[in-house]
C-alpha positions in Angstrom: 21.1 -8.0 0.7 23.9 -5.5 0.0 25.5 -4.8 -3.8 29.6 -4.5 -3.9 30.3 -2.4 -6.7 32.0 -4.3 -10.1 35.5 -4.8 -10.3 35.7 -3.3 -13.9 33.2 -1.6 -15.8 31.6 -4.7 -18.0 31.7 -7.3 -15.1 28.1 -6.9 -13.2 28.0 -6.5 -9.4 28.6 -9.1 -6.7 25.4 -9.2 -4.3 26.0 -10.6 -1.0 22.3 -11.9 1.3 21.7 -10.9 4.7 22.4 -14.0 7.3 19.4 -15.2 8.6 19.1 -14.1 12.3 20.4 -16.6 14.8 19.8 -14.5 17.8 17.5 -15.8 20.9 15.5 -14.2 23.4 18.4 -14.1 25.7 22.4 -15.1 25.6 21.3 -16.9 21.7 18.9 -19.0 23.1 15.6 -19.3 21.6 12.5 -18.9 24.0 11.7 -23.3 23.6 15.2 -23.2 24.7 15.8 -21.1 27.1 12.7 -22.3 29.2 14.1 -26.0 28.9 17.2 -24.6 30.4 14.8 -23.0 33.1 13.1 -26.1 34.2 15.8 -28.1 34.1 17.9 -25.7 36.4 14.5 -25.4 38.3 14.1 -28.9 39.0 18.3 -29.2 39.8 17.7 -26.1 42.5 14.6 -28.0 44.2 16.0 -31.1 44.8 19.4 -29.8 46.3 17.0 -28.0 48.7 14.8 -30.7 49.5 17.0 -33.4 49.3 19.8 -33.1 48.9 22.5 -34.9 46.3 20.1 -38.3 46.7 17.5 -36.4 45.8 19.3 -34.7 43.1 20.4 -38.2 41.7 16.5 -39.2 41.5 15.8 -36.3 39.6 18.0 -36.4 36.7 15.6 -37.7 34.7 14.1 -34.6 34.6 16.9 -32.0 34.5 18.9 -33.9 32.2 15.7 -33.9 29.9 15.9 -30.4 29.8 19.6 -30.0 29.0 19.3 -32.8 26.1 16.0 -30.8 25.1 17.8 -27.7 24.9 21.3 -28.5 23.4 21.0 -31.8 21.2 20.5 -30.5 17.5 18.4 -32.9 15.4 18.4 -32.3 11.3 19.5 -28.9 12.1 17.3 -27.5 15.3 17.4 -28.5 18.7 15.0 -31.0 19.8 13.1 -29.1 22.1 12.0 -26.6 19.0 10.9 -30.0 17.3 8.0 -30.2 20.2 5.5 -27.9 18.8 6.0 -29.5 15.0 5.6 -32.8 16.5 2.8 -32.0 18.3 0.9 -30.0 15.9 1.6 -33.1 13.4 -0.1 -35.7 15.7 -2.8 -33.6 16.6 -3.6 -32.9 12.5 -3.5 -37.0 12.3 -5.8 -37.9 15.3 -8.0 -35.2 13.2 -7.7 -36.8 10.1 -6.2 -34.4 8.2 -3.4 -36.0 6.8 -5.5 -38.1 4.1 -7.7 -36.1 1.3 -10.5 -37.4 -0.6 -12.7 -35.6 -2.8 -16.5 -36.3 -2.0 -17.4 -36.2 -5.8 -20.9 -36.4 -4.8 -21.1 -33.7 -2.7 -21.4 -30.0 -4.2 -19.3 -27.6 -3.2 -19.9 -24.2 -2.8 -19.8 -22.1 -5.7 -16.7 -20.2 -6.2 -14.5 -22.4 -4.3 -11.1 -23.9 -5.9 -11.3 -27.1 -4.1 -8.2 -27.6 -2.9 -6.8 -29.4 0.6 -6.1 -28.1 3.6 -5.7 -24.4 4.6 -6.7 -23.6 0.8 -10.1 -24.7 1.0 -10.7 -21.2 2.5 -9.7 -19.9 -0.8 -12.4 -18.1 -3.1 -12.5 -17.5 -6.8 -13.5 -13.8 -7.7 -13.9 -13.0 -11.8 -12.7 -9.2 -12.3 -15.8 -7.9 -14.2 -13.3 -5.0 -16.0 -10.4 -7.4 -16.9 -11.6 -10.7 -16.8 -8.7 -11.4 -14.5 -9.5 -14.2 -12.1 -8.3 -12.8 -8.3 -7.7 -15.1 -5.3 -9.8 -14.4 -2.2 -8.6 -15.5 1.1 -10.9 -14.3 3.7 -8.7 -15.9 6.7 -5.1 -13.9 5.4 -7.2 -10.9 4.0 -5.9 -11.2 1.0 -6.8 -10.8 -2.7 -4.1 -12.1 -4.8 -3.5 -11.7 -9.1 -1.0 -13.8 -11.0 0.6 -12.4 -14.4 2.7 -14.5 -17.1 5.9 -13.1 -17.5 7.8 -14.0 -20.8 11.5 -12.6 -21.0 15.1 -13.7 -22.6 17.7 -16.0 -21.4 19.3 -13.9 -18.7 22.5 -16.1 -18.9 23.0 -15.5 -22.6 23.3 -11.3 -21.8 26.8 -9.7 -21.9 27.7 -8.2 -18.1 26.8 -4.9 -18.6 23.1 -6.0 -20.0 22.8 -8.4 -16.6 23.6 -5.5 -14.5 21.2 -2.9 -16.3 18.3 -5.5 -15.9 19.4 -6.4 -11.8 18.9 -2.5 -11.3 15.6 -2.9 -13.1 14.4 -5.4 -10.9 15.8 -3.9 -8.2 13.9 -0.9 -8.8 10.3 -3.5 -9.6 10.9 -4.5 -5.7 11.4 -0.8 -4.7 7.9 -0.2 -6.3 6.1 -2.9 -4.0 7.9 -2.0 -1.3 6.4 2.3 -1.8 2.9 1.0 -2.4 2.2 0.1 1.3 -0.8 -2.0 0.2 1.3 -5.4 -1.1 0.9 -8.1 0.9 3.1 -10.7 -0.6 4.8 -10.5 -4.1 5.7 -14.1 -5.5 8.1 -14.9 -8.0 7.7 -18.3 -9.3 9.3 -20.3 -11.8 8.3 -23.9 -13.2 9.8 -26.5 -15.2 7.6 -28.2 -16.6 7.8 -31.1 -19.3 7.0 -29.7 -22.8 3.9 -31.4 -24.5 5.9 -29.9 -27.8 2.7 -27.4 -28.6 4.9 -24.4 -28.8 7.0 -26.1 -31.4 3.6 -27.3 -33.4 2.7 -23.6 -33.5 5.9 -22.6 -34.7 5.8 -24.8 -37.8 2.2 -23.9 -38.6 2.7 -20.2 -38.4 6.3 -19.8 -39.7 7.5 -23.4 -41.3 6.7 -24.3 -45.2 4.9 -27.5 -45.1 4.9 -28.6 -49.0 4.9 -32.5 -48.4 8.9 -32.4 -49.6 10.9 -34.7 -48.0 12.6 -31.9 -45.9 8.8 -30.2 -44.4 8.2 -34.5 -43.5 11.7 -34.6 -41.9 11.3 -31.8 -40.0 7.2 -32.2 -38.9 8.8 -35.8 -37.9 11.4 -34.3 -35.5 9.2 -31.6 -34.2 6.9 -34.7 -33.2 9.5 -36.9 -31.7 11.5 -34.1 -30.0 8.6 -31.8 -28.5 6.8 -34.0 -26.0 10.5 -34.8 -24.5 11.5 -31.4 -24.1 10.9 -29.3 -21.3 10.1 -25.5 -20.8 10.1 -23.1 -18.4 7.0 -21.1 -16.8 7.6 -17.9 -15.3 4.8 -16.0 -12.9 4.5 -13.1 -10.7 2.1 -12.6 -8.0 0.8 -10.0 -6.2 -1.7 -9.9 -3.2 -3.4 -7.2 -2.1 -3.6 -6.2 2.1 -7.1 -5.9 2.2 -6.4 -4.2 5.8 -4.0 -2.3 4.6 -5.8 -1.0 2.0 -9.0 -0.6 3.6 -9.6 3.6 3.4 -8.8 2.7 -0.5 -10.8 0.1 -0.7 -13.7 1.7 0.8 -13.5 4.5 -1.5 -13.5 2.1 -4.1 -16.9 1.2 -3.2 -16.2 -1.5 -0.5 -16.5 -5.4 -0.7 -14.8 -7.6 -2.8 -15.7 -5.2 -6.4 -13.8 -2.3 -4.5 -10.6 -4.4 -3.3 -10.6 -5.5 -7.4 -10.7 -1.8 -8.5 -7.5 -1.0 -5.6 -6.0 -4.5 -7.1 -6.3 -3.2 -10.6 -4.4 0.0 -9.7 -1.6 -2.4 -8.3 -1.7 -4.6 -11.2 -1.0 -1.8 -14.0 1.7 -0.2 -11.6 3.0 -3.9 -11.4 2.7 -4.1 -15.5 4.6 -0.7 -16.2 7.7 -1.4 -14.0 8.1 -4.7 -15.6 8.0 -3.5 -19.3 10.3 -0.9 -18.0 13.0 -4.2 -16.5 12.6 -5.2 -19.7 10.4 -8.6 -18.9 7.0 -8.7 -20.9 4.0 -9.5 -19.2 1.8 -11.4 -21.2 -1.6 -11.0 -19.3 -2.8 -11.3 -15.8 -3.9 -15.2 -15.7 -7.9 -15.7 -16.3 -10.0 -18.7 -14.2 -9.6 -21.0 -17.0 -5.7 -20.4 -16.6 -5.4 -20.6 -12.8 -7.3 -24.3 -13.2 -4.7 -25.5 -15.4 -1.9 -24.6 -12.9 -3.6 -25.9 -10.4 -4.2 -28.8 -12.0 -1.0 -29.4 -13.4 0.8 -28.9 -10.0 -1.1 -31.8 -8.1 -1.6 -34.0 -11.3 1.7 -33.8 -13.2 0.8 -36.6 -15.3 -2.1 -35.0 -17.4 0.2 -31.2 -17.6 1.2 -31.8 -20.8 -2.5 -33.0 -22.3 -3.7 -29.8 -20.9 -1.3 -28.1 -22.8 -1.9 -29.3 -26.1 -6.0 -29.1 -25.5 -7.1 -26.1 -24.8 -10.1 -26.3 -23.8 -9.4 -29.2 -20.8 -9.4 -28.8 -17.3 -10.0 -25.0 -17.2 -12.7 -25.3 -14.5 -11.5 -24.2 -10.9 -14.6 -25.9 -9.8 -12.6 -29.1 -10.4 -9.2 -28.0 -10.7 -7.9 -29.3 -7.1 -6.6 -32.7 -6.1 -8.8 -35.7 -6.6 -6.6 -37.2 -3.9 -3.5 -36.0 -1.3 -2.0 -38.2 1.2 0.9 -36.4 3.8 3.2 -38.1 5.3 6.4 -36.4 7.4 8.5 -35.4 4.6 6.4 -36.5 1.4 3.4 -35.6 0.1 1.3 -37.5 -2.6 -1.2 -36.1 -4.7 -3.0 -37.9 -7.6 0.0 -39.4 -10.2 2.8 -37.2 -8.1 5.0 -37.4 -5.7 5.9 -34.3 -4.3 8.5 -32.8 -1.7 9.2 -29.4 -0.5 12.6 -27.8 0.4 13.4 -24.8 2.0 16.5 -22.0 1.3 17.6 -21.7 5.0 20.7 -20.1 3.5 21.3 -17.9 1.0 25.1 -17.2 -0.3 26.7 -16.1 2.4 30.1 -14.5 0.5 29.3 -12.3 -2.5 27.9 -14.0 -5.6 27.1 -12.9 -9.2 23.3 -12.1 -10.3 23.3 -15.4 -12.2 23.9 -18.0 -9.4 20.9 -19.3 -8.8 21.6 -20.8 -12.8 22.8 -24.5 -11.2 19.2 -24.4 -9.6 17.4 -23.1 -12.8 18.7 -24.8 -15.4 18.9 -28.2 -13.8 17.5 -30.8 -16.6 15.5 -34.0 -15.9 14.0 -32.6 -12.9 10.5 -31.2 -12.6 10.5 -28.5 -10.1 9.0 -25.0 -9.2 11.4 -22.8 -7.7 9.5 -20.2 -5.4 11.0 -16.7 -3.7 8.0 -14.8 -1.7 8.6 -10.9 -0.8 6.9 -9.7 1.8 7.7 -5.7 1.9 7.3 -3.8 5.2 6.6 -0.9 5.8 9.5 2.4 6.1 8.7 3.3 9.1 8.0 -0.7 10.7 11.3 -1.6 9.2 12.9 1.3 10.6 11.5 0.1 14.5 12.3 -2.8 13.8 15.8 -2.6 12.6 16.1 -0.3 16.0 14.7 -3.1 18.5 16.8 -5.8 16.6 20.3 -3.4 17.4 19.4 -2.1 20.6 19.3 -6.3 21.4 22.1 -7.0 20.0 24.4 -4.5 22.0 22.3 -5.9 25.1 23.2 -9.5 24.5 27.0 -8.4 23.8 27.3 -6.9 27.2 25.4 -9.3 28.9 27.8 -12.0 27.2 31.3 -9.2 28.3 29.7 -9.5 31.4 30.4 -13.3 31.9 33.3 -13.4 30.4 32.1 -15.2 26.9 34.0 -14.6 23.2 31.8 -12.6 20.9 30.2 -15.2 18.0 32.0 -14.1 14.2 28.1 -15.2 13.6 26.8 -12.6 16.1 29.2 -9.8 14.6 27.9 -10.5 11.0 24.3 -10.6 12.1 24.9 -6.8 13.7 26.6 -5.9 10.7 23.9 -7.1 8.6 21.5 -4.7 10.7 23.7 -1.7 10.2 23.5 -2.1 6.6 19.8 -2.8 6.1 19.5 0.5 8.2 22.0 2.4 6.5 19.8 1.3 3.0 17.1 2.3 4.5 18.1 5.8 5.5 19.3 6.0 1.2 15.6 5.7 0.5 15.5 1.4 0.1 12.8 -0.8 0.9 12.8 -3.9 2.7 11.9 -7.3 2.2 11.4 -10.2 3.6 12.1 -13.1 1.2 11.7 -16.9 1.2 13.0 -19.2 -1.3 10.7 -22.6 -1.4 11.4 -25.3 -3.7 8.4 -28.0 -4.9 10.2 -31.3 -6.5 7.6 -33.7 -8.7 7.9 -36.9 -9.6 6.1 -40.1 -10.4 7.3 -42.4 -7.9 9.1 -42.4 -4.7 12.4 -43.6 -6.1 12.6 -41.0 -8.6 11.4 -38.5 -6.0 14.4 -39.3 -4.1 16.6 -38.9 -6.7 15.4 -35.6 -8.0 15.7 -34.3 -4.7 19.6 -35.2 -4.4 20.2 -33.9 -7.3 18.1 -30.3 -6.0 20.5 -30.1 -3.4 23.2 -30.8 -5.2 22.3 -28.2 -7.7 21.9 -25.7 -4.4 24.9 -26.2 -3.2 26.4 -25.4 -6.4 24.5 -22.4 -6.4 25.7 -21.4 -2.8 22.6 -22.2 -1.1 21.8 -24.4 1.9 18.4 -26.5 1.3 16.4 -28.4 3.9 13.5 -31.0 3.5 10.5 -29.6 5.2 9.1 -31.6 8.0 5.6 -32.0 9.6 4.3 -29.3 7.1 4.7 -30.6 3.8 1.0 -30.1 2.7 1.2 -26.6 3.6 4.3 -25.4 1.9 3.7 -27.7 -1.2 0.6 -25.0 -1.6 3.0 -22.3 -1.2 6.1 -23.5 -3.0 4.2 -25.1 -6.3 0.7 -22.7 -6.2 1.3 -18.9 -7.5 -1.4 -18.0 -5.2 0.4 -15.6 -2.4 0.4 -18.7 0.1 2.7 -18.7 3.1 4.0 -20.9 5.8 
């Protein structure tokens, strides 16, 4: 991502994303594709030596397989790249894996957050100092922290105050990407339907409730107008590289009480360079927190009674699914129905810090917007962004060589490269970043038309969405759960 400086003084900077790499192992072809195009030249080359044009003829099945694998584009990706997505989904269904059922019965084993899938791996672990509740996965090596982050409309800011608060954040990111130790950092936003507490508290702390007609009018309308409201939830997680971090952790004492102590060091580093962006944190989340989201997330329908009763549903124990059924490009879990898109593009031609607002501020629609950062290294980025040029100039004089145009797309993607290493020679970090989106709703119609209305939302925001295929389980845990997961 690159910055263009303002225009004037009060307008903020334009911003303009890095494409998203396009480049094969060889000529632009992908390695799926390029050995399609190897068998089917293969086959073509055996049966003109064998047999000649009548042998060739018998064999077309089989060479003109591998062209049709390799060139016909299906929902966005040639088919042969659909193989392994295909295959992995009908081996998970021979398995069984597509259908969840709690055992109610059954215990399970303590400290578990009994979820589906790849999350079942996923263990609770209470900080003893903080009382913070921290995300083990023992598979990813991870141990991951979630913090509430309150903040003001961003929108509602003149220029100059949007452009003072993008440098903040800018310089949040920069902080992740020095520590080394940072995993994934998860910036996830909900909108969620509004049981109308927040407004109850309001009145009872600040409102002037004499039984006059004016205190009934308004307890009235706060009554009627709060449960059909919504509001929005905003989280940021962090999770710790326990291999990484291992000589610190180590010190630390070792085991899962030293990896909190190194997490608690990336948690108050995380807490001071938000205050200083000018977004409040308003406490990394406890057990009894994390259930409710959990909760919420697969069983939409009982969010907003959690809300109002505090005391409900705050036991990870029970916080997962009672029930989750996958099918290509749905999932269903308890009352919801759930779909996942991904940002395969992000603007490609400068945009404004606020144009993501179409996505944001879209109303009727519950949905949990997700970006995931993964930072790399200085001096990984710095081989990497090496290898990826040093290919680029090799595929451009392989292509000179026989006699193809140079791809506009090809030239953007190499400029993109001398940027990110010209950014990273001014003392930037580097990201990777992934925009999921999770849409809820309570029946499959409505499903379908919240997600038209997503991705008409996206492509006002400049953004290209796809529906995820053969993999919506998996990237509904990391689009609508602020637990470090990725696909």
């Amino acid at each position: 991502m690159t910055v263009q400086p303002p225009e004037s003084g009060d307008a903020p900077a334009a911003v303009a994303f890095s494409r998203l790499s396009r480049r094969g192992v060889l000529l632009g072809l992908s390695l799926p594709r390029l050995l399609a195009v190897a068998v089917s030249v293969a086959t073509m080359v055996t049966a003109l030596y064998l047999g000649g044009g009548t042998l060739l003829a018998l064999a077309a099945p089989g060479w003109v397989g591998g062209v049709v694998l390799a060139w016909v584009p299906v929902s966005g990706r040639p088919l042969v790249e659909w193989i392994p997505i295909a295959a992995r989904w009908c081996w998970r269904a021979s398995a069984g894996q597509l259908v969840y059922r709690r055992r109610i019965v059954a215990l399970r084993p303590a400290g578990t957050l009994a979820l589906p899938g790849d999350a079942a791996s996923l263990r609770e672990y209470v900080d003893p100092t903080t009382g913070t509740a921290m995300i083990h996965d023992p598979h990813a090596r991870t141990l991951t922290a979630v913090c509430q982050i309150e903040h003001s409309s961003f929108m509602l800011l003149d220029s100059a105050e949007q452009q003072r608060r993008v440098n903040a954040w800018g310089r949040v990111l920069a902080t992740c990407c020095r520590s080394g130790r940072l995993a994934v950092l998860q910036v996830s936003e909900r909108a969620l339907p509004d049981s109308g507490s927040g407004l109850a508290d309001w009145w009872r702390q600040r409102g002037t409730d004499d039984d006059s007609w004016a205190a009934a009018t308004y307890r009235d309308l706060i009554a009627r107008a709060g449960p059909a409201g919504e509001r929005h939830a905003t989280t940021i997680s962090i999770a710790l590289d326990l291999t990484a971090a291992a000589r610190q952790v180590r010190a630390a004492g070792g085991g899962l009480r030293g990896a909190a102590a190194v997490l608690r060091q990336e948690m108050t580093t995380l807490t001071a360079a938000l205050r200083t962006a000018d977004l409040t944190p308003t406490g990394w989340l406890d057990p009894g927190q994390i259930a409710v989201v959990l909760r919420s997330a697969y069983d939409p329908a009982v969010a907003a009674a959690l809300d109002r009763h505090g005391e409900l549903g705050r036991d990870l124990a029970t916080a997962g699914p009672v029930a989750v059924t996958e099918t290509w490009d749905r999932l269903r879990s308890d009352t919801g129905h759930h779909a996942v898109l991904w940002i395969s593009e992000w603007p490609r031609s400068a945009v404004y810090p606020g144009f993501l607002a179409p996505l944001l501020l879209t109303s009727g629609t519950r949905r949990t917007l997700s970006v995931l950062y993964t930072p790399v290294r200085i001096d990984q980025a710095a081989r990497d962004l090496r290898r990826r040029r040093t290919e680029h100039l090799s595929d451009a004089a392989q292509r000179a060589r026989l006699g193809q145009i140079d791809d506009p797309v090809h030239t953007a993607e190499y400029q993109d490269i001398l940027q990110q290493e010209a950014d990273l020679t001014a003392g930037h970090g580097i990201l990777r970043y992934t925009g999921l989106i999770a849409v809820t709703n309570t029946t499959a119609d409505q499903l379908d038309t919240a997600i038209a209305d997503i991705e008409q939302a996206a492509v006002q925001a400049n953004c290209e969405t796809r529906l995820l295929s053969g993999q919506q389980a998996q990237a509904f845990a990391a689009a609508a759960l602020p637990l470090c997961r990725q696909l």
